[in-house]
N, C-alpha and C positions, 0 to 999 in steps of 0.2 A: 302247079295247082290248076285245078277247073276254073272255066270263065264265073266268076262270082254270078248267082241270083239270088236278087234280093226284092222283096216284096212287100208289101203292104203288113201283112202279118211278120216280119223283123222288124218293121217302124214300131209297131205295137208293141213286141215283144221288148224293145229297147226300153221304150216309155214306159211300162211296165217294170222293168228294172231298175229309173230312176226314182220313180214313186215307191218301190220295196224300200231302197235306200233310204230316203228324207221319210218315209213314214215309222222304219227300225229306229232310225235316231231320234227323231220325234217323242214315241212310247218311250224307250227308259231315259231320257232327256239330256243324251249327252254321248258325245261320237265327232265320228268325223263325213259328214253326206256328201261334203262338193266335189270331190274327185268323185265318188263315186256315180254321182250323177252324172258330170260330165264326161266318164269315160264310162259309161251304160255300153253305147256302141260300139267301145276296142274292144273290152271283154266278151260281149257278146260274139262280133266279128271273130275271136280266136276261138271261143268254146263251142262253136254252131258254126262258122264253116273253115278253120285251117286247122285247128289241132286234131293230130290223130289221137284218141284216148276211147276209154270204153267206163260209162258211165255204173253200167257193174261190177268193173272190175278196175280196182286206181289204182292198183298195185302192176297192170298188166305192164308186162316187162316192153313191150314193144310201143309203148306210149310217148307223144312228148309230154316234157315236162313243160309246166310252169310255172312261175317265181312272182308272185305279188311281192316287187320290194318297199312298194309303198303301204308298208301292212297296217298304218294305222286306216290306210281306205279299204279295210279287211270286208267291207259289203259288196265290195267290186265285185270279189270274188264268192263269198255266200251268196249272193242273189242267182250267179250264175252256177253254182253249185247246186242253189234248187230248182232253176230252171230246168237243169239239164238232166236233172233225175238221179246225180251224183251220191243222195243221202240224206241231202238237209230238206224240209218241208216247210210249211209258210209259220207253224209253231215255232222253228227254230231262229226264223227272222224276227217274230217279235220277242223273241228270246234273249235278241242280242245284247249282249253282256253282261247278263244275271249270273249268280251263281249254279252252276253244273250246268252251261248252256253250251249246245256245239257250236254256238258264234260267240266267242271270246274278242276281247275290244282288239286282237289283232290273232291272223294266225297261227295256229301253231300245229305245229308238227306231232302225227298220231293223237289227235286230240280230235281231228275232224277229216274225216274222210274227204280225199281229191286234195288235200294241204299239203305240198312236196316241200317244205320247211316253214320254219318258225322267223314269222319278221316281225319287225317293228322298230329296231333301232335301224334306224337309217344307213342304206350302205351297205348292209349285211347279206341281203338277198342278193342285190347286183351283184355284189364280189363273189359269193358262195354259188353263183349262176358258173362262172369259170370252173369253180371245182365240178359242177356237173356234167360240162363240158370238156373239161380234162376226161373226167369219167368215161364219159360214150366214147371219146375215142381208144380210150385204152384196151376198153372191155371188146372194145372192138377187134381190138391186136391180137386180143386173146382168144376169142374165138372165131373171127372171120376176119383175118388180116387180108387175103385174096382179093374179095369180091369188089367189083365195080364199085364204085359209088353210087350211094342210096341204092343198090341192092340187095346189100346184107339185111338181114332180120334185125340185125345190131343199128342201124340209122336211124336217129332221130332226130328232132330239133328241143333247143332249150330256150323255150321265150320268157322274156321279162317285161315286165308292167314297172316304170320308174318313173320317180318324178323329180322338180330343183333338189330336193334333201339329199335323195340318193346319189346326184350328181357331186353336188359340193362334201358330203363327206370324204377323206381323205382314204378310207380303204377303197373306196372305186378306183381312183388313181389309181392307185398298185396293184388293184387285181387289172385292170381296162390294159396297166400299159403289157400284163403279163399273158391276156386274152386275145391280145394283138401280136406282140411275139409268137406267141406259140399258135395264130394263123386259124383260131376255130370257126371254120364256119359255119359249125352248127349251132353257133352262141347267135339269137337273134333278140337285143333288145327295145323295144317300145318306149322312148323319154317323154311324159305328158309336162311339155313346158309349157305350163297355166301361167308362169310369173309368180306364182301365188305361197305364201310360206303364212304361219303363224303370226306374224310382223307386216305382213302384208305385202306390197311389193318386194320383191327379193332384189329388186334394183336397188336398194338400199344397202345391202353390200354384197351382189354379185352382181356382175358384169360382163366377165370375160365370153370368148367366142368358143362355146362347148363343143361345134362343128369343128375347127381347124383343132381343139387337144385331141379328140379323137381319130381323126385323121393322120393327126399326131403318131398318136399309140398304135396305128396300122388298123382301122378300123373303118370299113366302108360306111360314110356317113350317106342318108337322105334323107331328106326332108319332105314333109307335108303338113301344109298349112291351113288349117280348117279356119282362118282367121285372116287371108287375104280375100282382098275383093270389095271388100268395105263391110260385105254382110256377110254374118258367120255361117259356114255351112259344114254340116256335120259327112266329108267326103268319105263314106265308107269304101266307096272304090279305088279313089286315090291311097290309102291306108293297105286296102289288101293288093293292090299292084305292087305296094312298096317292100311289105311282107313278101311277093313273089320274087321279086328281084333281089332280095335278100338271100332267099333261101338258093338264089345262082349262084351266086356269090359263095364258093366252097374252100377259098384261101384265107377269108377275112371276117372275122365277126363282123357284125351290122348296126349300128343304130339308127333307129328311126325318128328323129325327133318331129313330133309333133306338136303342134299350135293349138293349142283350146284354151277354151274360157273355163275356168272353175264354174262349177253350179250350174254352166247353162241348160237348161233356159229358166232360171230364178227368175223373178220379175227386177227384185233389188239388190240382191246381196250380191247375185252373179258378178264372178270377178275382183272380188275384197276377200280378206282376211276373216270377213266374218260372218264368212261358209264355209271356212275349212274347219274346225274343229267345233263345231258348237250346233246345236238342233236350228232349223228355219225359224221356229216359229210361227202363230196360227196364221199370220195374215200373209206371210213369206209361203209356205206351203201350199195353202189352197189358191195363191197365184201360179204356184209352180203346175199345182196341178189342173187352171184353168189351162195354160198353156199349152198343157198337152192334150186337153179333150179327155182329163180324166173328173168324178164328178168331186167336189174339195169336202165334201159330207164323208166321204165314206172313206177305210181303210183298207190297204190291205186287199187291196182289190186285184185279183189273176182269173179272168177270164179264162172259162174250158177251153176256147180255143185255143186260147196261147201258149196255156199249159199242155194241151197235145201238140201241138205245133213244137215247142223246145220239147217236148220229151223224147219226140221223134227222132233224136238224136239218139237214141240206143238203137235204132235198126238202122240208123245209119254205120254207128260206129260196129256194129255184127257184121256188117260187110268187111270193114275194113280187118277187124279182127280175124276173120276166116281166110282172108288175102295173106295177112301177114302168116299166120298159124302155117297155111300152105307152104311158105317160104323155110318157115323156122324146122318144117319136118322135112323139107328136101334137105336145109345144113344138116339137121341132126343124123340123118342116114349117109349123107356124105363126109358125116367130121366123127365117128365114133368116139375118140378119143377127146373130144374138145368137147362134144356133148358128157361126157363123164367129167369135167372139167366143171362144165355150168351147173353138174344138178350137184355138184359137192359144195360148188360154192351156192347155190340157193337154197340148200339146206344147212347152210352156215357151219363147214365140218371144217379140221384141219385134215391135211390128207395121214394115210397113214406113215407111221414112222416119224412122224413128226418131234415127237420126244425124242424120241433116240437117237435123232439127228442133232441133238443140242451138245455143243462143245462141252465137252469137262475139261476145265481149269485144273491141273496141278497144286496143288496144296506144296506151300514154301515158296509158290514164286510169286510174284507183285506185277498187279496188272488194273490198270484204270477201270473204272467201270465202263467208260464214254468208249476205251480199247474193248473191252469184252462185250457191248454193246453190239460193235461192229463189227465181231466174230462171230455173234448168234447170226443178228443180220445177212452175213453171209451163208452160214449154215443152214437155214430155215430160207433163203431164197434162192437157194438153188432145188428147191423142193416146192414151193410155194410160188409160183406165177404169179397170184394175184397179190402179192406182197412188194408195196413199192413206195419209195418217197426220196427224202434227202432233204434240204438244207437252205437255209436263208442265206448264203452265203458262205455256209460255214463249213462246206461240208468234210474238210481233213482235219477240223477239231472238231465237230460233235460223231464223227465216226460213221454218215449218215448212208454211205455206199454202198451196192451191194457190188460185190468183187464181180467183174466183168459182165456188168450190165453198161447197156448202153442209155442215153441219156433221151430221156422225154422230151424232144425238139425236133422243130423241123430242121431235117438233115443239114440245111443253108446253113443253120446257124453253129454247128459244129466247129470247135475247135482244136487248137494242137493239142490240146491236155483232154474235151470232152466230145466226144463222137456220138453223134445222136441220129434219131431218124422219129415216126411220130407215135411209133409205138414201143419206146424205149420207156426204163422202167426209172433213172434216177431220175427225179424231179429238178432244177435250179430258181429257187424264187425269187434271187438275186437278197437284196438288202430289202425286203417288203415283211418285217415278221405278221403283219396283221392280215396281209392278203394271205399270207400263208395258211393260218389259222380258218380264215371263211372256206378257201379252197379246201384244205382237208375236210372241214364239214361238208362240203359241197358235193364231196369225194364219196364222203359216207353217207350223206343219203341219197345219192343214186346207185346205188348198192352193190354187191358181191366182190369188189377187192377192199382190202385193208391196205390203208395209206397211212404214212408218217412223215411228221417234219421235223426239224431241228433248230435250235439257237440257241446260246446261253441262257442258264436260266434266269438273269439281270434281265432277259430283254422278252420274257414272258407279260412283263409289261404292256408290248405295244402290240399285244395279241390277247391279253385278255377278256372283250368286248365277244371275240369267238371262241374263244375258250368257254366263257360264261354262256353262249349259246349252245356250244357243245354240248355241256350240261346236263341245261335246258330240257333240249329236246331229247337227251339219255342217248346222244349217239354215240358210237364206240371210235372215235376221234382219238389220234396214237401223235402225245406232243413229247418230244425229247429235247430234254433242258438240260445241258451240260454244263458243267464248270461252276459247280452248282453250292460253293461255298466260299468263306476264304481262301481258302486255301487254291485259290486258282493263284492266288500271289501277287506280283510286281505288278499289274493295272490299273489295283487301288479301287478305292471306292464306288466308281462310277460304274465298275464290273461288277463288284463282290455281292451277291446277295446275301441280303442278311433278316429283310422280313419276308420275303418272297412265300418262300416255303406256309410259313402261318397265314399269310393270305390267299395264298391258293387253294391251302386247305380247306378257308373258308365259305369256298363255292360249293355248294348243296351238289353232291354227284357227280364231284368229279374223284377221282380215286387219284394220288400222290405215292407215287413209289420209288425211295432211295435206297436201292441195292447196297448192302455193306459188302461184299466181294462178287467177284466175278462168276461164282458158282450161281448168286442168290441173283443175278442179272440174266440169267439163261432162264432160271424159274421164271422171273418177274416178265420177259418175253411172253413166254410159253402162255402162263397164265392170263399174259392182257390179248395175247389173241382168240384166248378160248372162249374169250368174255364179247357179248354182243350189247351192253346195254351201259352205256358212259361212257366218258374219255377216262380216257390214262395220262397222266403226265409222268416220264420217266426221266427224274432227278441224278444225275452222273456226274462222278470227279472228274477233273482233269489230272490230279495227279494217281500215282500207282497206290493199289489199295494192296495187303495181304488176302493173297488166296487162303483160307482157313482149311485144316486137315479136319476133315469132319466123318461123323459116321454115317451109316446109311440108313439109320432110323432118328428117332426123337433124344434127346439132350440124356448123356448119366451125368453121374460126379466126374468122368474122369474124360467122356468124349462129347464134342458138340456135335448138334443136332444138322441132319439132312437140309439143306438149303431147301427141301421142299413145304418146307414151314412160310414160304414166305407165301405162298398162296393163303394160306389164313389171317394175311398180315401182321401178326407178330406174332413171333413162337419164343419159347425158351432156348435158348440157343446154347448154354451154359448152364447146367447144372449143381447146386449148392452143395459142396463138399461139406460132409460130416454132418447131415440130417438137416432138417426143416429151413427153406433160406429166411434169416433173419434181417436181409436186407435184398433187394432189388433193383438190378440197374437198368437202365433201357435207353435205348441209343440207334440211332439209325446211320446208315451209311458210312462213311469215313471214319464217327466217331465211336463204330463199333468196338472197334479195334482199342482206343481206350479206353472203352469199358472193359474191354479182356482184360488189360490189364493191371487197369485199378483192382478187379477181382483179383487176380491173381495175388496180388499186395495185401486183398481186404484178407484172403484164405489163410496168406500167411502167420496176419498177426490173430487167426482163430475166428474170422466172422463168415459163416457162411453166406453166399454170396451168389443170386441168381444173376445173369446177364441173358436178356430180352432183348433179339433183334428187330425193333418194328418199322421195315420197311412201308408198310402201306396202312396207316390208322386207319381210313374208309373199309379197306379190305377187313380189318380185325373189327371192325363197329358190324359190318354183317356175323358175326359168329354167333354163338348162340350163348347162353348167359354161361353156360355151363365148361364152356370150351376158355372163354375169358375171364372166366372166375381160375381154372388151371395153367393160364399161364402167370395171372395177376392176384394174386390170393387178397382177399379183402383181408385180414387177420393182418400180413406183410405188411406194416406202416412207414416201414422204414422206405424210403424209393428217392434213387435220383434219376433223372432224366438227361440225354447228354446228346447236344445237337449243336448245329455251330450257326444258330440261327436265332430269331427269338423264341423264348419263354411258353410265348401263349395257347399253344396245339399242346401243351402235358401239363400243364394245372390239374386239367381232369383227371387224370391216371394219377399225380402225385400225393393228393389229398393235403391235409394239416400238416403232417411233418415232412415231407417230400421236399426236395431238393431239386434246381434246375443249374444244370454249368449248359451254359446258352451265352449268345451275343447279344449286346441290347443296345447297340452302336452300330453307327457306320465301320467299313474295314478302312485299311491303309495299306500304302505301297512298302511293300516288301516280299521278303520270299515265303513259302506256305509256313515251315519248319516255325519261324521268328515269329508270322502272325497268331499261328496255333499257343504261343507258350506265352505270348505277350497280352493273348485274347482267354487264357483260363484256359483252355482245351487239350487237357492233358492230366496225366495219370495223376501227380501229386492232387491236384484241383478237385478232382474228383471222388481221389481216397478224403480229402479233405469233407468235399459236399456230406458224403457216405457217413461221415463221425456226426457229422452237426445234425445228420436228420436221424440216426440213431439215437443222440445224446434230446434231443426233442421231445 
């Protein structure tokens, strides 16, 4: 970096910053001001002289990012957002938090321009900082694996703003110790340790020395103390030296912990509890802003100068942009093929063939879904470059490999079984399912590959926090949940899901897809790559499912229907022998298979009988009324639903006489066969449900 200058007009510009903040919270009467007052200056400091970005363009591919993980101090970053000429204007400051305002009480992702995700639960940003950082360097392997260091067009840094919260929650651990393994030195984050939490001193129950875990975790620690000396001094040159020697630093991610006062320079509140979420107040405020030489009468106050002075940062950043542009056009005439590489994946294409590359399953043979997972997997990444992930640990039961890839690590840490280097494509997260979770967010939105992870679906649990952000922010987030019923067997309870599935489903956008055979798992692939807007979670047996003999179109009486039905999320799959079906079953994955043949039982003793496979209820909720009235006939009253899970996801589909064969317990240790017949989940049960919601 250049020698820092800093001037008379940044003292301003900062102060300026602080009085945005305390005067936002002030007007709608409720926020959070003392971080952001007191880190006026780090913000400033990155958005005006280290980060490279372009204030027209926050999508520009050649930008670092940034990470507010302290999102509930979401003005740190609006202020500098309209500083900087980013988007937001001094309306959207006092804007903050109203309804349809682009200052939301914390950021969010494609909600407001210059916001590279969505924080506010603590933790989530730091850790989801790692998947960005996984990202640059990947994206890097892929198209300029050669070039020197920080000379690719592909080099950037990923900074973080964190504070006590984000430290003490438990996914920073797991992504920090994973950030530090895997050696990024382009992860550089900011810790503002004020002391200061909701409860007030955080001495009350934290303690420990955050310098030696992370040093711990392989992470070059320094320190700068805006709080020795006896009097506080706000060292922005100390801060950006630290920032330089970070950025040397190309083995090791960085944290920078720093020393501030919450609020300063409040006259009273500074440094309590009770600045951090709550307005100053009149007589707190207009001390703040005697303090600073600003007048306590007036609001809202941005000097013409100041505001040219920070806007100036777009002809700063037009230089840097035509620097890099230069760069990116020498790759692209020296890498043709790799350039045809970035514009496919920036225009969000699969490559061609890509269909046709998907495995066909044999119809008569029996194959797990978690197994025919990890045949598409393989299929589709020997095609697909940008196609990579793997596994919490798990990775030779949830199938998460792609057949002779080599492993996302530094080459050191290669093993007899996994051989890696740092542009290797399998993932290992070790036992961390929630850094997993932030990480693949982290992954997707710094853009152009598709990443996946894995772990039983029992332990979707300690990753739902990222899951629910995934969401969220409608990113296209790829979670594979295997062993995903009873039927996984002798582990017992502690494994077996049994509400999972219904609570999953209950996350607003995310899409749940259980493949019932190995054919409808090549679809359910194909389709969640084609898709850019929400996660997928991809539900798989452990044990062997039947391959279904199917035909190559929609469902007769006499053949079942193309697997490509599962793109609509439920099709008819089976069709009612001897006119109108007078009963309908539906059934997802595993327990497809006995809906086949409860049908088959219902046909015989004369009851026509439709079977409906609905792997993905989200997916069948986008169809159009007309498409799900054809596969669900409203007239059809008779319906049971059959799932080895609970109840509550098909109430809506069953109506008044509908029937549910579901589990509404915990499971038990035994083998799948014994838990399936001792848990109702089988033909008899089901012919049975079939009579009682007929006879209704």
């Amino acid at each position: 970096m250049q020698p820092l200058e800093w001037t008379e007009a940044d003292d301003l510009a900062v102060d300026t910053a602080r009085i945005l903040a305390a005067d936002a919270v002030e007007k709608v009467g409720n926020g959070h001001p003392g971080s952001a007052i007191s880190l006026a200056p780090v913000a400033y400091l990155l958005y005006q002289k280290v980060m490279r970005h372009d204030p027209t363009n926050t999508d520009w591919v050649g930008r670092d990012r940034f990470i507010l993980s302290i999102g509930h101090s979401s003005l740190t970053q609006y202020v500098q957002l309209y500083l900087g000429g980013f988007g937001l204007e001094l309306e959207d400051l006092k804007a903050l938090r109203t309804w349809g305002a682009k200052t939301p009480g914390h950021p969010e992702y494609g909600h407001t321009a210059g916001v590279e995700i969505t924080t506010g639960p603590l933790g989530q940003g730091l850790a989801s900082a790692t998947g960005f950082a996984y990202a640059q360097r990947y994206e890097r392997g892929l198209f300029d694996p050669d070039a020197a260091a920080g000379d690719s067009p592909f080099d950037h840094y990923t900074y973080v703003l964190a504070g006590d919260g984000d430290i003490q929650e438990g996914v920073t651990s797991e992504a920090a110790s994973l950030a530090g393994h895997q050696q990024l030195g382009n992860l550089i984050a900011i810790y503002d340790a004020n002391q200061i939490s909701i409860e007030d001193d955080i001495d009350v129950a934290f303690s420990e020395d955050v310098a030696k875990r992370y040093e711990a975790y392989g992470w070059q620690v320094l320190d700068v103390d805006w709080r020795a000396g006896g009097a506080y001094k706000e060292d922005v040159h100390a801060l950006y030296d630290a920032i330089a020697a970070a950025q040397t630093e190309t083995s090791k991610p960085t944290l920078i912990i720093l020393h501030t006062i919450i609020g300063w320079p409040s006259p009273s509140k500074q440094n309590t509890g009770g600045i951090h979420g709550a307005k100053l107040g009149g007589d707190e405020l207009a001390g703040l802003k005697r303090a600073v030489g600003f007048d306590p009468e007036q609001t809202f106050v941005v000097s013409e100068a100041t505001i040219a002075h920070t806007r100036a940062l777009t002809e700063r950043a037009a230089e840097d942009v035509a620097v890099w542009q230069e760069k990116f056009d020498a790759w692209a005439a020296k890498n043709p093929e790799r350039y045809q590489l970035f514009k496919r994946l920036e225009a969000r294409e699969l490559p061609a063939g890509a269909l046709e590359a998907l495995p066909k399953f044999e119809a008569g043979t029996a194959v797990a879904t978690r197994a025919a997972s990890g045949k598409v997997l393989g299929a589709l990444g020997a095609i697909m470059p940008e196609l990579w992930g793997g596994s919490a640990d798990l990775a030779g039961s949830n199938n998460t490999t792609i057949a002779g890839a080599a492993s996302f690590i530094p080459a050191e840490h290669s093993t007899g079984t996994w051989q890696g280097n740092e542009y290797g494509r399998t993932l290992h997260f070790g036992i961390r399912e929630h850094a997993m979770g932030a990480i693949l967010n982290g992954i997707q939105l710094h853009g152009k590959t598709r990443a996946y992870g894995g772990t039983f679906l029992q332990f979707a649990d300690y990753m739902r926090p990222a899951v629910r952000l995934a969401a969220l922010m409608n990113i296209p987030s790829v979670f594979v949940w295997t062993h995903d019923s009873l039927a996984l067997g002798e582990d017992g309870p502690t494994h077996q899901p049994v509400e999972h599935l219904t609570a999953l489903r209950a996350i607003p956008n995310l899409a749940i897809v259980r493949p019932a055979d190995a054919n409808e798992v090549a679809i359910a692939w194909h389709e969640t790559l084609l898709r850019h807007a929400g996660p997928v979670g991809l539900a798989l047996s452990r044990q062997n499912l039947p391959v279904f003999e199917r035909g190559a179109t929609e469902a007769s009486d006499t053949e079942l229907a193309s697997a490509e039905g599962v793109r609509r999320g439920a099709y008819v799959l089976a069709e009612a022998q001897g006119g109108t079906p007078e009963l309908i079953l539906i059934a997802t994955g595993s327990e497809v298979e006995i809906a086949l043949g409860a049908r088959e039982r219902l046909q015989s003793e004369g009851i026509p009988t439709r079977v409906v496979s609905a792997p993905c209820l989200e997916w069948f909720e986008e169809q159009d009324a007309a498409y799900r009235e054809s596969v669900l006939p409203k007239d059809v009253t008779a319906r049971v639903s059959v799932e080895a899970g609970l109840a509550l996801s098909w109430y809506k589909y069953l109506g008044v006489r509908g029937r549910a064969v579901s589990v509404e317990e915990f499971g038990a240790s035994a083998d799948n066969v014994t838990l399936f017949e001792k848990y109702g989940l089988t033909v008899d049960n089901v012919v049975a449900k079939a009579k009682e919601s007929l006879d209704a």
